[in-house]
C-alpha positions in Angstrom: -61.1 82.9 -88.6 -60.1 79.6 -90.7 -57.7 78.0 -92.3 -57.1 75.0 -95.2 -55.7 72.8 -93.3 -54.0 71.1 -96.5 -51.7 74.6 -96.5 -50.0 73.2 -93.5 -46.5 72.2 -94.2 -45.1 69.5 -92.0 -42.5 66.5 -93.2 -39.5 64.8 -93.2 -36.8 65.3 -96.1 -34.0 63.4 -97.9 -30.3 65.3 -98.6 -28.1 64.5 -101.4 -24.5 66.1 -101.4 -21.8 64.9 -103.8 -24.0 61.8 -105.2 -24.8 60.3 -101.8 -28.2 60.3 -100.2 -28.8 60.4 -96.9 -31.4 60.1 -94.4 -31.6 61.9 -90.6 -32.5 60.4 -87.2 -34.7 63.3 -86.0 -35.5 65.2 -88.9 -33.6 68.2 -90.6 -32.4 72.2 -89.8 -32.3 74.5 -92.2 -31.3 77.8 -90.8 -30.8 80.9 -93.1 -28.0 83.0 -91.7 -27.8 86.6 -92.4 -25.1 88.9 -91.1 -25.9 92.3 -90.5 -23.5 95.4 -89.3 -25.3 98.4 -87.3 -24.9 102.1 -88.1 -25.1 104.1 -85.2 -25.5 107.7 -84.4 -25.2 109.6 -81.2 -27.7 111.5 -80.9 -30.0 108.8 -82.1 -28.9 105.3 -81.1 -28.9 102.9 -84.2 -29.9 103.8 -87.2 -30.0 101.2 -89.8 -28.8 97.5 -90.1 -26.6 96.4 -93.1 -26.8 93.1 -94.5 -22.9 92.4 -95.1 -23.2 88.5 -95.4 -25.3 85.3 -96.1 -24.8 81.6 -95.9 -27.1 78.6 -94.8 -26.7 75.9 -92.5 -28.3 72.5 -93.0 -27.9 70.2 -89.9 -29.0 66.5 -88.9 -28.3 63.2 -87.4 -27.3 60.8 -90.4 -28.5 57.3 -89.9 -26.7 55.2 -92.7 -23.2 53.7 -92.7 -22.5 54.4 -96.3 -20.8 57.2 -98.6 -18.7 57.3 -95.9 -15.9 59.1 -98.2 -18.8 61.7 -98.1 -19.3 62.3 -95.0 -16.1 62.3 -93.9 -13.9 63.9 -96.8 -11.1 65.4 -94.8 -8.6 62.6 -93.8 -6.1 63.8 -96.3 -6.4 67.6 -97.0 -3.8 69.5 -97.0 -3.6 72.4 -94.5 -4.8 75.7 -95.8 -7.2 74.4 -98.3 -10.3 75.7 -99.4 -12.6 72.5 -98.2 -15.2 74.3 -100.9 -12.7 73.3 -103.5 -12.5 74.7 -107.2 -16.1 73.8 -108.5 -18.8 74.5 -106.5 -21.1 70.7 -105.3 -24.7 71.3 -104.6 -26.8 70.2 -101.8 -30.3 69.0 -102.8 -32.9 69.3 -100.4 -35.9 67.0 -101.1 -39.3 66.8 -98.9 -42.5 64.9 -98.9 -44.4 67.8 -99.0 -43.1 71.5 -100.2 -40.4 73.3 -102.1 -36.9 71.2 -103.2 -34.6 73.7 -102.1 -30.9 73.2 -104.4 -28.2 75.2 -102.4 -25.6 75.9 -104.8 -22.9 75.2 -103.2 -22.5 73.2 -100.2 -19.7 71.4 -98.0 -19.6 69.7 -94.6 -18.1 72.1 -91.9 -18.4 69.9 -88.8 -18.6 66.0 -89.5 -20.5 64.0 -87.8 -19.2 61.9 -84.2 -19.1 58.3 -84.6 -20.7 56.4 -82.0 -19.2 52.5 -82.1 -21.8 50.4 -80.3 -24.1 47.4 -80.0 -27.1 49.9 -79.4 -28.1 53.1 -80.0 -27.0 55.8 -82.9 -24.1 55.4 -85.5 -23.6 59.1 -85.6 -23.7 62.6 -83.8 -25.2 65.5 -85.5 -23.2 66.8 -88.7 -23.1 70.5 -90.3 -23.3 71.4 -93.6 -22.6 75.1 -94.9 -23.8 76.6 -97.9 -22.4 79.1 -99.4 -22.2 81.7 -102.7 -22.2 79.8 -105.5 -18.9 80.6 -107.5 -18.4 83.9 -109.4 -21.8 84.8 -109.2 -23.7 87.8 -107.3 -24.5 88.2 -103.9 -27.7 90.0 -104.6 -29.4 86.9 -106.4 -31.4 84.6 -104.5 -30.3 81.8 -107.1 -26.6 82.4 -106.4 -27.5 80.8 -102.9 -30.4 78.2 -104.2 -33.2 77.4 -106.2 -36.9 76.3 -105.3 -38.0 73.0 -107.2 -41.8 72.3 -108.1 -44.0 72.5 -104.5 -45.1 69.0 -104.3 -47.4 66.9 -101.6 -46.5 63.3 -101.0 -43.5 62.9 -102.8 -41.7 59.7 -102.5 -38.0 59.8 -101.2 -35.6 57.2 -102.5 -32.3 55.4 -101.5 -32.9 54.3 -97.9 -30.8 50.7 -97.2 -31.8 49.4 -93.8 -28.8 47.2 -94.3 -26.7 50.1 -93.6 -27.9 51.0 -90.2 -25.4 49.2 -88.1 -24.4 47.5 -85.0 -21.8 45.5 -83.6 -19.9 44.3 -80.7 -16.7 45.8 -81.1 -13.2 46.4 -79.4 -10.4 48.3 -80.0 -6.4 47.5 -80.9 -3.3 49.8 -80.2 0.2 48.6 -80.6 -1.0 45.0 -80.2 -3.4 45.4 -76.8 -6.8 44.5 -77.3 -9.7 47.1 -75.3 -12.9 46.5 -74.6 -15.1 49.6 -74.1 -18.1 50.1 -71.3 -20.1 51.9 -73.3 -19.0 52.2 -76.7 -16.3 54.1 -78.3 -17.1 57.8 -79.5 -14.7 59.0 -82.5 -14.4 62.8 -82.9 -13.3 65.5 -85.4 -12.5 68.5 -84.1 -11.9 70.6 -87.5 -11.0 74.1 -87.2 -11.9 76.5 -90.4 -10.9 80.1 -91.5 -13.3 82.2 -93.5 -12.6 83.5 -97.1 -14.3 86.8 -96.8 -14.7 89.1 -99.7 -16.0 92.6 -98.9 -19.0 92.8 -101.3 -19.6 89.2 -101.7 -19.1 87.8 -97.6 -17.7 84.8 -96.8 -17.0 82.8 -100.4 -14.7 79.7 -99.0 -13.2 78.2 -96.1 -10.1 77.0 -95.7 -8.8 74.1 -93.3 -6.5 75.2 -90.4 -6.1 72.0 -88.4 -7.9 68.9 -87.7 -7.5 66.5 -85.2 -9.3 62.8 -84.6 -9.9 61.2 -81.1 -11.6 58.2 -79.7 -12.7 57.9 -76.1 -13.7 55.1 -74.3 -13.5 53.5 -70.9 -11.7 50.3 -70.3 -13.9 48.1 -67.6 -10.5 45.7 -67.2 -7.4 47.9 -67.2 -5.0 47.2 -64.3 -3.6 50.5 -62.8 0.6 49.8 -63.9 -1.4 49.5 -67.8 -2.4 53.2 -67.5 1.1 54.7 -66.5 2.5 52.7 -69.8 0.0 53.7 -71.7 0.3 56.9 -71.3 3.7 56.9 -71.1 3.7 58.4 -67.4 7.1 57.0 -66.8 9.3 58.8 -69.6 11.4 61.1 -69.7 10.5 65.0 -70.0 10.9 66.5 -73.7 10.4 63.1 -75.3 7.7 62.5 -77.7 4.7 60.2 -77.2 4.5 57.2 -78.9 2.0 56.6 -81.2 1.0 53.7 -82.7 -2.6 53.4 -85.0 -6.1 52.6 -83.1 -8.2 50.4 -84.6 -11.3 49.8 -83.3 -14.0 47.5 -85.7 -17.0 44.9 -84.9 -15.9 41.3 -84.9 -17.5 40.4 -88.4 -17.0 40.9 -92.0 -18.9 44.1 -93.4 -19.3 45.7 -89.7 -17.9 49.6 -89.0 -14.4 49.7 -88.8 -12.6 53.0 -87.8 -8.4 53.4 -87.9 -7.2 56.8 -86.2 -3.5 56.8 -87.4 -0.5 57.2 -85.7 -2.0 58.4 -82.4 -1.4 58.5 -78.9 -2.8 58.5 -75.8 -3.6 61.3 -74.0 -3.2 61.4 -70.1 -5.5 59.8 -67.6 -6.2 58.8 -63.9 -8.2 56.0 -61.8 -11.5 56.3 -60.2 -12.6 54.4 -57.1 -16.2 53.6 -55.9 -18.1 50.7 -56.1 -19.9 51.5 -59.0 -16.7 52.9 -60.8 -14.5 51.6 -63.1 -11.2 52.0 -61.7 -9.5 53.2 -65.4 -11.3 56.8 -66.3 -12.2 57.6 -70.1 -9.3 57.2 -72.6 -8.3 59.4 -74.9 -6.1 58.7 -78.3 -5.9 61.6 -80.4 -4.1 61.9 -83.6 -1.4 64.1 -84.8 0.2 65.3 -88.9 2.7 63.3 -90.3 4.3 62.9 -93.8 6.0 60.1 -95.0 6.2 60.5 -98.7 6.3 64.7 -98.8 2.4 63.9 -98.9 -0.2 64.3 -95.9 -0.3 61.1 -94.4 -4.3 60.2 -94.1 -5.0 61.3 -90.5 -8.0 58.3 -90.4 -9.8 56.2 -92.1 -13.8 54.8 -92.3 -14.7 52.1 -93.7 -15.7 48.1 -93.1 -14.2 44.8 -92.1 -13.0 43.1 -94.9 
């Protein structure tokens, strides 16, 4: 038995979607989903396996703190909208060695968390779904993607080490200042419906809801902070308050992330002597419209 050992196919990868690049922490997944449907007979058992559906997921830890409108496009999409919009964007797959792989048409289906900290990660893992391309035919490979020229030691451009970031950062809400133990971690908890067409599988999806949070614990909250906070001494039917939480490194060009018009969710105290006395906090935001327009539920960016 033997093998060329220069068939082996090993190596990292570069993404574009929607004219960013972007880089991963630990490398990329590219998992080819096929849905299949089972015909079953009594006498028999199961029969045969239908294929009724196809997409691919691409997933990965992005490193950079840029094309942030990228990475997180849904602050101001109107419920019930097809996040796979009108024209279809592709995702372009790019390795050292092997295949460029273009999926035809791609959009982010979980965003990334955003870790705020002096050390460590900027981001949690992110999801990206590809899909059908648009009026095309589910029984072409090329409606789904397209293999570039196989290629050994290709170069992959576009990486800024200046965008890796850290800071020391705290957080505002209606005029408090918070420190954090351990960072802040901002979440997107994005709930999706699929656009299913018998024939053809799932051609869209369409936003249902989406909600921001930020957690963090306080090291110096006194316990009568907490019940105001939280509002644990109002009145029962009345709405929270909500104020925006901003929460940025202390220097021009750091991360800065605003979750707007939020509020905070309950909490309790901890004893021990190794225990902060204020558990994790919680702001989480909520819809509003000012204008007959969605108000922008967050937003990403830098200190100006």
């Amino acid at each position: 038995m033997s093998i060329d050992r220069s068939t082996i196919r090993k190596g990292p990868a570069s993404l574009t979607l929607d004219g960013g690049s972007f880089f991963f922490e630990n490398g990329l997944t590219v998992n080819l989903n096929m849905e299949k449907e089972t015909r079953m007979i009594d006498a028999f058992g199961i029969v045969k396996e239908l294929l009724i559906g196809k997409t691919v997921e691409i997933s990965g830890t992005p490193t950079q703190w840029d094309n942030l409108s990228v990475l997180f496009p849904y602050a101001s999409t109107t419920i019930g909208t097809d996040i796979f919009g009108a024209a279809d964007a592709a995702a372009v797959l790019t390795p050292t060695t092997g295949f460029p792989i273009t999926f035809s048409n791609a959009a982010i289906t979980s965003m990334s968390d955003i870790l705020l900290s002096g050390s460590g990660s900027q981001f949690g893992e992110m999801t990206i779904t590809c899909l059908i391309a648009n009026e095309s035919d589910a029984d072409a490979l090329a409606s789904y993607l397209a293999f570039g020229t196989d290629a050994t030691g290709a170069s992959l451009t576009g990486l800024d080490l200046t965008k890796i970031l850290n800071a020391a950062y705290t957080a505002s809400y209606n005029s408090t200042t918070y420190h954090s133990s351990e960072g802040y971690t901002i979440s997107f908890d994005m709930t999706l419906s699929e656009n299913r067409i018998d024939g053809l599988g799932i051609v869209g999806m369409a936003l249902q809801d989406l909600r921001v949070s930020a957690t963090f614990i306080p090291p110096a909250m006194a316990e009568s902070a907490l019940t105001t906070l939280i509002g644990f001494g109002g009145g029962i039917g009345k709405e929270a308050a909500r104020y925006d939480l901003t929460i940025a490194g202390g220097a021009t060009g750091d991360p800065s992330v605003v979750l707007k018009d939020c509020s905070a969710e309950p909490g309790g105290y901890a004893y021990g002597s190794d225990t902060y006395r204020t558990q994790a906090l919680t702001f989480r935001t909520a819809r509003r419209q000012t204008t007959g327009d969605n108000d922008a539920l967050f937003t990403v960016g830098v200190v100006a």
